[in-house]
C-alpha positions as CSV (number, residue, x, y, z in Angstrom):
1,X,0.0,0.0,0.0
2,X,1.4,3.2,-0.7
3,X,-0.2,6.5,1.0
4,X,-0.4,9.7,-0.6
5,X,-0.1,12.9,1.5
6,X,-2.6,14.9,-0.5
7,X,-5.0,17.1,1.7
8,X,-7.5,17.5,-1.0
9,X,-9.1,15.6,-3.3
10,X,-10.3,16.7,-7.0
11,X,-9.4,20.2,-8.4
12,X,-11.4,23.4,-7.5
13,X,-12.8,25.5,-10.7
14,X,-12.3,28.8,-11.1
15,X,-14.9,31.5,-10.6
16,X,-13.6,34.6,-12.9
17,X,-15.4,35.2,-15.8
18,X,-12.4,34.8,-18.2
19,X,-12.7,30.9,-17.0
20,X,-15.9,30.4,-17.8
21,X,-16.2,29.8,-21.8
22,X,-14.5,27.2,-23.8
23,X,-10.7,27.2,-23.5
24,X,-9.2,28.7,-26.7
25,X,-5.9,26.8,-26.0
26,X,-7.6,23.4,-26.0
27,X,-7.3,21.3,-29.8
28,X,-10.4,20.9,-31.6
29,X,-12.3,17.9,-30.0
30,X,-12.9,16.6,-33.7
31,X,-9.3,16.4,-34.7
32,X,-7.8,13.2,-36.2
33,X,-4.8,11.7,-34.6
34,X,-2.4,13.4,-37.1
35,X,-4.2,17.2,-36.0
36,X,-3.9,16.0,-32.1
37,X,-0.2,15.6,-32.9
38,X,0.8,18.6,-35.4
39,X,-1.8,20.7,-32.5
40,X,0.7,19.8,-29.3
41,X,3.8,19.7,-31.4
42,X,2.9,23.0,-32.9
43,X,1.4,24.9,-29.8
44,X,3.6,22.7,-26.7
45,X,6.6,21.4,-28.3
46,X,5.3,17.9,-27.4
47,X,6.2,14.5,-28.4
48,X,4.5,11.5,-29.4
49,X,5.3,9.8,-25.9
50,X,4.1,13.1,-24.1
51,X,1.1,13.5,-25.8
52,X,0.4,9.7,-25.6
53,X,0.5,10.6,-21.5
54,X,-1.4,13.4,-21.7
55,X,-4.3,11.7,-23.5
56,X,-4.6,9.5,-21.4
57,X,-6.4,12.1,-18.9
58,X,-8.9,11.0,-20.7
59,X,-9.5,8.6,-18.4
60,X,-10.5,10.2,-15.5
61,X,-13.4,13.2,-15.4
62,X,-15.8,13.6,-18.2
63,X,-16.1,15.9,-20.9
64,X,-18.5,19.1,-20.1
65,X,-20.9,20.1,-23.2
66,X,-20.2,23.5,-23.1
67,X,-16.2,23.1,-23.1
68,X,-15.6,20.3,-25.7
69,X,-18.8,19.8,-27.2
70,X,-19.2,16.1,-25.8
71,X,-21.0,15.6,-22.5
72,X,-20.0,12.3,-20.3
73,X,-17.0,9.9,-19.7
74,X,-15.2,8.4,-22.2
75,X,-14.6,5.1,-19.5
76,X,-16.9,3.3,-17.2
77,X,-14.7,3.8,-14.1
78,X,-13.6,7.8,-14.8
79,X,-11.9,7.4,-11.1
80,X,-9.3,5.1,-11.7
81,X,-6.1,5.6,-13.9
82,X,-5.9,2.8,-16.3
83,X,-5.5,2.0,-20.3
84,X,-9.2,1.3,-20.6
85,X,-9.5,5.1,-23.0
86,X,-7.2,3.4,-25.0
87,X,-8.5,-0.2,-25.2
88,X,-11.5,1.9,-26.3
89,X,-9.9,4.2,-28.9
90,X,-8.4,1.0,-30.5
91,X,-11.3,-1.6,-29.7
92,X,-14.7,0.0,-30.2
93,X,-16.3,0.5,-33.9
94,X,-16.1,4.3,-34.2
């Protein structure tokens, strides 16, 4: 067992205004993989391997319709880091 000295839990949102519509820095949520790529290459000077980790967020939270578009969870359990958004991305008939 390994115990995590974190006095919170979850993130808190913020209440300004400036916060509160959809995140101009955030890639087109109907991208292909190639624009996901050229978007945090271009914008983040990211790599495959780092961009691999940060899509894998994916699996925890859900999406909020008036962010992304999309409304819900792209996993059954979104509280649990695990592979399952990409057993999905690679497994289910999109």
């Amino acid at each position: 067992t390994v115990d995590f000295p974190f006095s919170w839990v979850g993130r808190v949102d913020c209440e300004d205004e400036d916060t509160q519509r959809p995140n101009p820095k955030m890639p087109d949520p109907d991208f292909n993989t190639s624009q996901v790529i050229d978007y945090f290459r271009t914008h983040f000077q990211f790599n495959e391997s780092q961009i691999v980790a940060l899509m894998g967020a994916h699996n925890l939270g859900s999406a909020h319709l008036g962010i992304s578009g999309f409304s819900g969870s792209w996993v059954i359990r979104n509280d649990t880091l695990t592979n399952a958004y990409y057993q999905n991305l690679a497994n289910l008939n999109w």
